[in-house]
N, C-alpha and C positions, 0 to 999 in steps of 0.2 A: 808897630801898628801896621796891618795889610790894608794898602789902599784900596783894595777892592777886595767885598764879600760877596760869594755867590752871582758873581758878574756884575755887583754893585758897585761905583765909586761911594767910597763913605769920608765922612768927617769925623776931626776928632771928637765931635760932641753923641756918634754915634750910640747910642744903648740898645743894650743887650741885654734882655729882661726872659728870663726865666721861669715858667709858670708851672707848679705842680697839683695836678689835682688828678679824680678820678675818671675812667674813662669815658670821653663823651663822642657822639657825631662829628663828622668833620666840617659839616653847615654850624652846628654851634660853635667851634672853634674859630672858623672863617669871621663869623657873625663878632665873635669876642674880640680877634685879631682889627677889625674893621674899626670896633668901639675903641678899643686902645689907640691906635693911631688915630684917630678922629679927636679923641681927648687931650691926646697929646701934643696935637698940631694945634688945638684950639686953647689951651691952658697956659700949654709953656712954648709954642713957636716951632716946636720939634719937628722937622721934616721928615713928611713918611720915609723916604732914601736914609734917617736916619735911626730908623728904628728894626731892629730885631729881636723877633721873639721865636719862644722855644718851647714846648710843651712835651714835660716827665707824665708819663700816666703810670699809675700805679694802681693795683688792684685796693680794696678799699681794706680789708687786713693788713697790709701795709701800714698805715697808719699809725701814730700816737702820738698822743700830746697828756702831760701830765697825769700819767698813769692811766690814761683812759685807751682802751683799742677800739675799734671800731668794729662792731657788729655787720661782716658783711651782708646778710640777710636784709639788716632794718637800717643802716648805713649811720646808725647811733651806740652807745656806749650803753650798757645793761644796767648801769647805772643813774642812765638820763629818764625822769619820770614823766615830761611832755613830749611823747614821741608821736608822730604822728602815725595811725592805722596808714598799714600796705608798705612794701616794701618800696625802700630808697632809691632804687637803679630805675 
């Protein structure tokens, strides 16, 4: 284990949590990084110094889950029938 990340002292309770989705703002991301550590300090005790996160972005073709791919245009599956009008991004 490195006691220290990114000029961080950490502990062994440290997490390191990984987020994959498709590509957003970096005020959205700030805003979700703020909510995760807020929930986590407030749920389970988890000290901000003990959390890190990581964000994969991937285009939205990329994608699949159970034979489904994803419609980059409408950000849904050709086979989904409640999709909402206007595109997803």
């Amino acid at each position: 284990m490195q006691p220290v990340v990114f000029g961080i002292p950490r502990s062994r309770r440290t997490l390191f949590i990984q987020l994959a989705f498709n590509e957003r703002g970096a005020e959205q991301k700030a805003e979700l990084f703020r909510a995760i550590v807020a929930n986590l300090r407030l749920r389970a005790g988890v000290p901000e110094e003990d959390v890190m996160l990581m964000v994969v972005e991937t285009a939205r073709e990329n994608w699949w889950a159970a034979g489904r791919v994803v419609d980059p245009d409408t950000g849904y599956d050709a086979r989904m029938t409640d999709v909402p009008a206007g595109p997803a991004r």
